[in-house]
Structure formats: C-alpha cells, structure tokens
C-alpha positions as a Markdown table, in Angstrom:
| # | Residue | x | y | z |
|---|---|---|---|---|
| 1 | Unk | 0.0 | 0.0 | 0.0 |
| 2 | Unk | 1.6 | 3.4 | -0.7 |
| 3 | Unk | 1.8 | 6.4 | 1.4 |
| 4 | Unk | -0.9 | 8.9 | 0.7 |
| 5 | Unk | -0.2 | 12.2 | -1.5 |
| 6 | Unk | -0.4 | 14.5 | 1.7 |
| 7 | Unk | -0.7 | 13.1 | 5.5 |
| 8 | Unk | -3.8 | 13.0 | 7.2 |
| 9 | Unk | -3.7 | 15.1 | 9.4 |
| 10 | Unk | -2.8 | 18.0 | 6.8 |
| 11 | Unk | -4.9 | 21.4 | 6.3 |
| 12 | Unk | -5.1 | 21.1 | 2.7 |
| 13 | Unk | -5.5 | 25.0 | 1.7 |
| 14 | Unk | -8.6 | 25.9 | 0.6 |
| 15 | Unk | -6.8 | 28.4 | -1.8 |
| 16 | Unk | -4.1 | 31.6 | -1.7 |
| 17 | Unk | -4.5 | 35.3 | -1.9 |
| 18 | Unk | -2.0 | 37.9 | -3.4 |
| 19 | Unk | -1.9 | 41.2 | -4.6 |
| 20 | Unk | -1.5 | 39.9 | -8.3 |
| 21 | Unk | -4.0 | 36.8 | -8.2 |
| 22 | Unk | -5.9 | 34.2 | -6.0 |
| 23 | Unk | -6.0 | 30.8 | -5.9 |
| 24 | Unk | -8.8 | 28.8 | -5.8 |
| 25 | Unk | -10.1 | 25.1 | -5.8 |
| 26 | Unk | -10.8 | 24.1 | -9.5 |
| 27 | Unk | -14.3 | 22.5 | -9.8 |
| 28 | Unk | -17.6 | 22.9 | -12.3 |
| 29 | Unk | -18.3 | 26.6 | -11.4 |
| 30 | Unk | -15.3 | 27.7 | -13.5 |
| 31 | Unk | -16.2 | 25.7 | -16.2 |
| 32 | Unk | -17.2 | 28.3 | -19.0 |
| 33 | Unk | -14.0 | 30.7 | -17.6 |
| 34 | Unk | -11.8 | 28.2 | -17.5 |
| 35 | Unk | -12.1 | 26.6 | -21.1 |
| 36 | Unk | -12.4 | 30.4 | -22.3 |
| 37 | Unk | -8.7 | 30.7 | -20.5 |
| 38 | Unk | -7.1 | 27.9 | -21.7 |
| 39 | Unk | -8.6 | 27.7 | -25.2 |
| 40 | Unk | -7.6 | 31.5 | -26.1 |
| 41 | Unk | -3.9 | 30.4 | -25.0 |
| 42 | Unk | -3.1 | 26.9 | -26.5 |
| 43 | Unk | -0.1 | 28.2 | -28.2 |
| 44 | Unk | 1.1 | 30.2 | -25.6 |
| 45 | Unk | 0.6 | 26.7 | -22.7 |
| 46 | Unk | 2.1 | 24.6 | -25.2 |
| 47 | Unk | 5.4 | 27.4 | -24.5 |
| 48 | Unk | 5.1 | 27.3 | -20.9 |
| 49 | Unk | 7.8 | 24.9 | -19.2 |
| 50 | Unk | 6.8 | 21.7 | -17.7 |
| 51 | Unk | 3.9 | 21.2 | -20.3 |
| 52 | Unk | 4.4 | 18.6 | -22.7 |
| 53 | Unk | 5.1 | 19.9 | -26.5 |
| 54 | Unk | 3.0 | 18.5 | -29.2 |
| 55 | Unk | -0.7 | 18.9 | -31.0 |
| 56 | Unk | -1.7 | 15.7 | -29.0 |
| 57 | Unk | -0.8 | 16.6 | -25.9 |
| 58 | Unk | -3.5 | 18.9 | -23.7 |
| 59 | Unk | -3.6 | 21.8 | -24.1 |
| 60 | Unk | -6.0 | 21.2 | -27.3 |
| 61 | Unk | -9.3 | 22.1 | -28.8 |
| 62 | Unk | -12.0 | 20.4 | -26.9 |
| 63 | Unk | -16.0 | 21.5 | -26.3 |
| 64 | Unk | -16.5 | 22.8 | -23.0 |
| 65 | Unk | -19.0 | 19.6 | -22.0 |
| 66 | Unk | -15.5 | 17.7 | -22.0 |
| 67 | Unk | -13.5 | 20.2 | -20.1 |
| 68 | Unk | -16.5 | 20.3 | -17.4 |
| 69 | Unk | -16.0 | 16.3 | -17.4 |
| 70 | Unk | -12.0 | 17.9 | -16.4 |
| 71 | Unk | -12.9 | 20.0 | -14.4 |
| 72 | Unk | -15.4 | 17.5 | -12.3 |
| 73 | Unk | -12.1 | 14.9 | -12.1 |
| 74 | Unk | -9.9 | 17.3 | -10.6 |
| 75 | Unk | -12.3 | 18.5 | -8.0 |
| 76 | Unk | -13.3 | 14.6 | -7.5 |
| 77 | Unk | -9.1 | 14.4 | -7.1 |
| 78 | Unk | -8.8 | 17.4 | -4.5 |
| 79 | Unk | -12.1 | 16.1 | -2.6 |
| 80 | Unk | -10.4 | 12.7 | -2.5 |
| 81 | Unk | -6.8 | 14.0 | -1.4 |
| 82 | Unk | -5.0 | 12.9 | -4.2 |
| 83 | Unk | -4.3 | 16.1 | -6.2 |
| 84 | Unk | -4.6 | 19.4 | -6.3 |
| 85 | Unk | -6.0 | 21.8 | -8.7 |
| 86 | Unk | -6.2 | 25.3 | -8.4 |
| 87 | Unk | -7.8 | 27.9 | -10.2 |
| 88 | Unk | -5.7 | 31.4 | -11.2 |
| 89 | Unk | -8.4 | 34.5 | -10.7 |
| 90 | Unk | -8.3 | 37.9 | -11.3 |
| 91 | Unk | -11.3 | 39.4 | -9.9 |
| 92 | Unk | -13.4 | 36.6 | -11.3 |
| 93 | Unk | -12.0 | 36.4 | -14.7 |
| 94 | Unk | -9.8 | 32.8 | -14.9 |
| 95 | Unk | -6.6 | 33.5 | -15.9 |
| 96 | Unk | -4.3 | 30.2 | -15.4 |
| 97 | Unk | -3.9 | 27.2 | -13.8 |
| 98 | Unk | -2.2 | 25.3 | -10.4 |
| 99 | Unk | -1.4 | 21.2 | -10.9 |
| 100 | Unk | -0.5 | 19.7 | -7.7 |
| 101 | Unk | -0.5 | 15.5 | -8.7 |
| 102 | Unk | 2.1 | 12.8 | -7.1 |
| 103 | Unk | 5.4 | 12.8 | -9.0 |
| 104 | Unk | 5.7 | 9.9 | -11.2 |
| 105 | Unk | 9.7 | 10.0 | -10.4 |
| 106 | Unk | 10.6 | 8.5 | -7.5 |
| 107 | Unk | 12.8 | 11.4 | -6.3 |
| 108 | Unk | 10.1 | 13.4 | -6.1 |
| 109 | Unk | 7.1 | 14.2 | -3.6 |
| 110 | Unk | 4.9 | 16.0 | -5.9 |
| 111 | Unk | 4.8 | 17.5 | -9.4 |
| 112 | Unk | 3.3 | 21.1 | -9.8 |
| 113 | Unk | 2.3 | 23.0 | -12.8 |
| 114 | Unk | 1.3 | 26.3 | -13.5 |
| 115 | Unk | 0.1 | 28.5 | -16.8 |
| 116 | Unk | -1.3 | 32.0 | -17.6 |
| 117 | Unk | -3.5 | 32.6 | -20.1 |
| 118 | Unk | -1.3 | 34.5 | -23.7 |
| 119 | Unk | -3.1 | 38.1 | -22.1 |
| 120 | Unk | -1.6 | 37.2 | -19.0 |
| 121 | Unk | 2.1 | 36.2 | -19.7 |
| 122 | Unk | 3.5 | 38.5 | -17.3 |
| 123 | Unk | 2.4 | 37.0 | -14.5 |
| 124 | Unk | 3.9 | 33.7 | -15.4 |
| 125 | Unk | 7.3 | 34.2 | -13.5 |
| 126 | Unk | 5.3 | 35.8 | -10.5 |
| 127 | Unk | 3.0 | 32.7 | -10.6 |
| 128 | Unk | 6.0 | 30.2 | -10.4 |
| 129 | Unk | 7.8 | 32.0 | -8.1 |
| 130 | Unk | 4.3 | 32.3 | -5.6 |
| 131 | Unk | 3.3 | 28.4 | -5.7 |
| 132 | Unk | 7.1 | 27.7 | -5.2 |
| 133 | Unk | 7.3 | 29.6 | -2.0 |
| 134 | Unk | 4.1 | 28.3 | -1.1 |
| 135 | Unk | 5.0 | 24.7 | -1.7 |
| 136 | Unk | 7.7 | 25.6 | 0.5 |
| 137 | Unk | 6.3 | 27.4 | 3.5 |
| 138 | Unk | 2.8 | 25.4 | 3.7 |
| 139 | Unk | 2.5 | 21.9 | 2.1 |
| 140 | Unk | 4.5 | 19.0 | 3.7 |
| 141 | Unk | 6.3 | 18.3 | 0.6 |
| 142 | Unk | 10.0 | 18.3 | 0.6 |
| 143 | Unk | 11.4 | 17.2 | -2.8 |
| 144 | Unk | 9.0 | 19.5 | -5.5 |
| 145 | Unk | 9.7 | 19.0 | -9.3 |
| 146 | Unk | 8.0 | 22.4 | -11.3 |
| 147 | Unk | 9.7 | 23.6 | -14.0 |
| 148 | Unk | 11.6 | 26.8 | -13.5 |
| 149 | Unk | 11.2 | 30.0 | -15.6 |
C-alpha cells in the first residue's frame, strides 16, 4: 500500500490570496471561464515549461461539455486528497492554472504545474515564483519537481 499524496492530518489549503492573483479550488463553477482561458492560450501553454510539447498533448481544442468532465475529475481528485487543482483568478476572470499531482519520479514528492492565459504572460514568473514559496512554506512536501522559468 503506498503512502498517501499528503498526510492525514494536513490542512489542505482551501486556496491563496496575493496582490497579483488568488488561488482557488478548480471545480464545475469555473467551467465556462476556464475553457475560455485555456482555449484562447493553447499556443502560448504549449510554451510554458513543464507542459508537454505536441498537438496531441493537452492543451488542445476540446468543447466545454469535455472540459467540465475535467474539471469534475480534478475536483473529485482534490475532494479525494489525491491532487490538487487550483484555479488562477483575477477578480473573477480565470486566468491560469495550479497542478498539484504525485510525482511519477521516485525522487520526487509531488509534481506542480502552473500556466497563464497569452493576455496574462507577465504574471507567469510571478506565478511560479508564488506556488514555489508556497509549496515551501505550507504543504509538507520536501522534494517538489515544477519547471523553473
């Protein structure tokens, strides 16, 4: 039997405020801003390290019925304990994405990745720089792999 993702007797956070962004829990009410996010940004995800390269790999054209199917698995996943999703809000406008999933390397706790929508790029750095700290100073993970920028 393997360990769980995070013990039990962790406060998994609920979300993250900052003066450039929140974080939220990804789930079915940020269905219609999410796909709008992503789907105006495919080239610019496909860009973002830690993403895989490739027209078959996600980030690609799919009708927002599927992504709610998504978006319904990853709050199923955070509900459950084993991973992590977070939404990236301005005000309420969706504007990227947190992955928090067990690291399929060995040498590695957890794998975390992050994208900005294209009309966001800016914030990409801040973003990465933000969850790392946060991975740091909150979650019980010690060996992180997220791509740098």
């Amino acid at each position: 039997m393997s360990a769980p993702f995070v013990p039990d007797d962790f406060s998994v956070p609920p979300g993250l405020n900052t003066d450039h962004f929140r974080l939220e829990s990804l789930g079915p009410q940020h269905n219609a801003r999410d796909h709008d996010a992503w789907m105006s940004s495919i080239d610019h995800i496909r860009t973002t390290p830690g993403f895989p390269r490739g027209k078959s790999s996600w980030p690609f054209a799919m009708p927002l019925e599927k992504n709610l199917a998504d978006l319904e698995m990853h709050a199923d996943d955070f509900a459950a304990r084993q991973g992590f999703t977070y939404s990236v809000l301005d005000g309420d406008e969706v504007i990227g994405c947190v992955y928090l999933y067990p690291a399929k390397q060995d040498d590695f706790d957890v794998e975390a990745a992050s994208w900005v929508r294209a009309s966001h790029a800016q914030l990409d750095v801040v973003l990465w720089e933000t969850v790392s700290a946060w991975l740091s100073d909150v979650w019980p993970f010690k060996r992180v792999l997220y791509a740098p920028r």
